[in-house]
N, C-alpha and C positions, 0 to 999 in steps of 0.2 A: 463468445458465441460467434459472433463475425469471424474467428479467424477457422472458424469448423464450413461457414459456407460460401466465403468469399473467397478463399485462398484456393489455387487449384494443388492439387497433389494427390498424393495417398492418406487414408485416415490416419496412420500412424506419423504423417508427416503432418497433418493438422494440428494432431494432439499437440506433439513436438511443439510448434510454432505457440499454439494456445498457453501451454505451461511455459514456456521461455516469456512468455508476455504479462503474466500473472507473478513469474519471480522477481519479473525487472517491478512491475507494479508495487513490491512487497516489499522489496530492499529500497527501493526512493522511498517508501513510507515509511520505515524505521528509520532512514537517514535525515524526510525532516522533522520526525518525532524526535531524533536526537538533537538536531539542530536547534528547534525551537525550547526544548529541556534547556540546553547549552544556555542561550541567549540567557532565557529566561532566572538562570543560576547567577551566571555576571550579571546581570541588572538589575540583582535584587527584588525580583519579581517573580510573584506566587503562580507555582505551574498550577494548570488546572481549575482556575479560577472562574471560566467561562464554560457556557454552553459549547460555543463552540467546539473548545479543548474535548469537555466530554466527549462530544459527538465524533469528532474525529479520532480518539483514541480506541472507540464503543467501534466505529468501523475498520480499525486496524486490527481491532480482538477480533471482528466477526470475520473479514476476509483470511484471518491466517488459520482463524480452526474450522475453515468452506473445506 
């Protein structure tokens, strides 16, 4: 949303900026959803055990099908 009315440009160079910022958001969130999988495999340690986990997994489904 900021980057629709902070940024000066054209709308279609808003949009641009807003979607470049929401993919980089999306691929760091698959990479520490991998990360933390990874970890969690070598250390013998149950994925998905916490709230937490849910919750951050529950927001990686909800932003990717926005």
């Amino acid at each position: 949303i900021l980057a629709y009315r902070v940024l000066p440009g054209t709308k279609q160079q808003r949009k641009v900026v807003h979607s470049t910022l929401h993919l980089i958001a999306f691929v760091l969130g698959i990479v520490g959803m991998y990360a933390a999988f990874k970890y969690h495999n070598e250390s013998g340690i149950a994925n998905l055990y916490s709230l937490h986990s849910w919750l951050g997994l529950g927001t990686i489904i909800l932003f990717s099908i926005q």
